[in-house]
Structure formats: C-alpha cells, structure tokens
C-alpha positions in Angstrom: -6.3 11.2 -3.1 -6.1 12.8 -6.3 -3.6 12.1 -8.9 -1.6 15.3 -8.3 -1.3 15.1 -4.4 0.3 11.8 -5.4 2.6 13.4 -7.4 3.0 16.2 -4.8 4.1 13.4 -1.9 5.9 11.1 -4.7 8.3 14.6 -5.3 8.3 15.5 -1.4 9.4 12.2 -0.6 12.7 12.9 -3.1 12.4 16.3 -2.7 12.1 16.9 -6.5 10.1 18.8 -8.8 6.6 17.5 -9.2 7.2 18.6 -13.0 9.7 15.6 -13.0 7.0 12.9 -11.5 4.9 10.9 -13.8 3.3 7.8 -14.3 5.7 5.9 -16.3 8.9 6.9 -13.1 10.4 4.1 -12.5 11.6 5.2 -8.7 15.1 3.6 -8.6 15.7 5.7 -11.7 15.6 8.8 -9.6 18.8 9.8 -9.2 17.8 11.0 -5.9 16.2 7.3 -5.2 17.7 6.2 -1.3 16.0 3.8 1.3 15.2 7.0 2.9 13.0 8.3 0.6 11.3 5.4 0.1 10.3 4.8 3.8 9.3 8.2 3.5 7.2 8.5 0.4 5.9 5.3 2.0 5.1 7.2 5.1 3.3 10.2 3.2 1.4 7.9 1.1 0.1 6.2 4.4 -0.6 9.7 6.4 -2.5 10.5 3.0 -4.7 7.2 3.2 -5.2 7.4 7.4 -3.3 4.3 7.9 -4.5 2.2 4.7 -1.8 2.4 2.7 0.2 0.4 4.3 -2.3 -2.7 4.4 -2.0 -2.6 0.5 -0.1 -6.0 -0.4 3.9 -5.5 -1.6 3.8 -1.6 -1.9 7.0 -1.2 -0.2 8.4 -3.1 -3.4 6.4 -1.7 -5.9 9.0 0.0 -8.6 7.1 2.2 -11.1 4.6 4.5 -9.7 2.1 3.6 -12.6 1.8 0.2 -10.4 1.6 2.1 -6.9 -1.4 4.1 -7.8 -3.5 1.7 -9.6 -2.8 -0.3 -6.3 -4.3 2.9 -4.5 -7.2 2.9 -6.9 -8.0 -0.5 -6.6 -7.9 -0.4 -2.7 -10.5 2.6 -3.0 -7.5 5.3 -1.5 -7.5 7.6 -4.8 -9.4 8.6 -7.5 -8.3 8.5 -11.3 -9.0 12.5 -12.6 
C-alpha cells in the first residue's frame, strides 16, 4: 500500500476530503470521528492488506495515523514513497 491509497481509505472511512488527511491527524479530532468510521477504516485498511491488518497489535486503538502507518510499514503491508 502506498502512502496515498492510505490516505484515500483513511478519507473514505470519514468520508472526507483526502486533502484534509495527513500524517500528523489525530483521528478523534475529525469532527466526523464515530465508532463507525473507525470499524470501517479498520475494515478498508484490512481488505487493503488481504486480512493482515488486522493481526497488527493494538491498531484498533491507534490514535494518530502517523502511528498506524508506521505500524503498516513495519509489518511489511505499505511502502514509505
């Protein structure tokens, strides 16, 4: 996964801009930040990954997105551009 179609599913999930997304997001600070969204940017980011996502400890309560992709990177599921 590449740093934008992170971006891409981070925005889908809250069905925001992508301009708005960014490493230093904080996701409660969305003001669009629910439970739903978050099971379902977890859901995207796990589609994305073919299942392996999901196996990467305490994701679910990851809060800035900086800290979910370098979790992604270090598990081998993205690439830094």
């Amino acid at each position: 996964m590449t740093k934008n179609e992170f971006f891409e599913a981070i925005a889908f999930a809250w069905e925001v801009d992508s301009d708005l997304i960014n490493m230093e997001l904080e996701i409660e600070g969305l003001p669009e930040w629910d439970s739903l969204g978050q099971l379902t940017m977890l859901s995207q980011l796990d589609d994305m990954t073919s299942g392996q996502a999901a196996e990467i400890p305490n994701i679910g309560t990851m809060e800035k997105l900086e800290d979910i992709w370098d979790a992604l990177v270090e598990a081998g599921l993205a690439k830094n551009d």
